[in-house]
N, C-alpha and C positions, 0 to 999 in steps of 0.2 A: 503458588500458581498465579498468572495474573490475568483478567480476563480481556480480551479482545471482542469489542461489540462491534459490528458490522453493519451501518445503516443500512434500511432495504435498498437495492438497488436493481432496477428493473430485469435486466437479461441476468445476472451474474448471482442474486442472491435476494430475489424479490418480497421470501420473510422477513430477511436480515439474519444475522449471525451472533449468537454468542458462542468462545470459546474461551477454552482455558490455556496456556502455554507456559511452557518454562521460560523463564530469561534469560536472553543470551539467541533466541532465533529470531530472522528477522521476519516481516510481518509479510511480505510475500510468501514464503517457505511455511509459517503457521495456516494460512490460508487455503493453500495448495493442499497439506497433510489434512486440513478439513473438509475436503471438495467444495471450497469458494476457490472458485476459477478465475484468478488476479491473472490477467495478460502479461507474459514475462518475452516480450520479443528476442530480445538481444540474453536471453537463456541469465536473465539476476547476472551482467555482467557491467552494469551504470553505462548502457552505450545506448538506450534509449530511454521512452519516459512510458509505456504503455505500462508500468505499474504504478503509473502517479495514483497516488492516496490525498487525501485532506483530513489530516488528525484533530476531528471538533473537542478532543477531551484529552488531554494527558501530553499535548507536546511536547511541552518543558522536561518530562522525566525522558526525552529520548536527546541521544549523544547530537551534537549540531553534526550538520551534513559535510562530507567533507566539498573543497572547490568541485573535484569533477561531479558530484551526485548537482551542486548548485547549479552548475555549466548546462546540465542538462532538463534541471529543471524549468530553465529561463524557456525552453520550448513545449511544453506540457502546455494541451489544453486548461483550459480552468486554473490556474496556477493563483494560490492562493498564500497569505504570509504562514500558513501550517500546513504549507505543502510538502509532501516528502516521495521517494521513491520506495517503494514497501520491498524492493530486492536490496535498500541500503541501510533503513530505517529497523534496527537493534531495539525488539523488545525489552525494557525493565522489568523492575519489580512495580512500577504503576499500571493499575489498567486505563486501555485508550477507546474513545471511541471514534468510530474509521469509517469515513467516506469514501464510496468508491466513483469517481466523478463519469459521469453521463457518458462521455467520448474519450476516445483514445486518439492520438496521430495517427495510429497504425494503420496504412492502407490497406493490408491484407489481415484478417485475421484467420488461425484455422478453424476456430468455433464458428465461424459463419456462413 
């Protein structure tokens, strides 16, 4: 199993998160089965960025991004060099620790 740490982050997961998951799911879908509520506008289909992540620990153990996850990261708030979309971003066998950045683009969300 590998663990997913979750910094706190204010509306979405204000203790923070640890979890454990198999490898091979991506880190939105781990998230979600946890009840940490990661924004998935575009339904984990790389057509927006409301699941932008910033991975402060373990980047390198995940597969690089393909062009379009890039394409769409270049518009992510906060867009950082370990930024990734957590509806594209393939747990390993490393555990990560996972930032969930302040703002979203999404002008509408249902949570609010």
């Amino acid at each position: 199993m590998t663990q997913l740490i979750f910094l706190p982050h204010e509306e979405i997961c204000p203790e923070g998160a640890v979890i454990e998951v198999e490898p091979g799911v991506t880190i939105c879908d781990a998230a979600l089965k946890h009840g940490i509520e990661v924004e998935h506008a575009c339904e984990k289909s790389c057509a927006c960025t409301t699941c932008h992540v910033v991975i402060r620990e373990g980047f390198d153990s995940l597969d690089e991004a393909e062009e379009t996850e890039e394409d769409m990261l270049d518009k992510a708030w906060g867009l950082e060099p370990e930024s990734r979309l957590s509806c594209q971003a393939v747990v390993r066998d490393q555990d990560l620790v996972i930032e969930l950045p302040k703002y979203t683009i999404n002008m509408v969300s249902e949570t609010h």
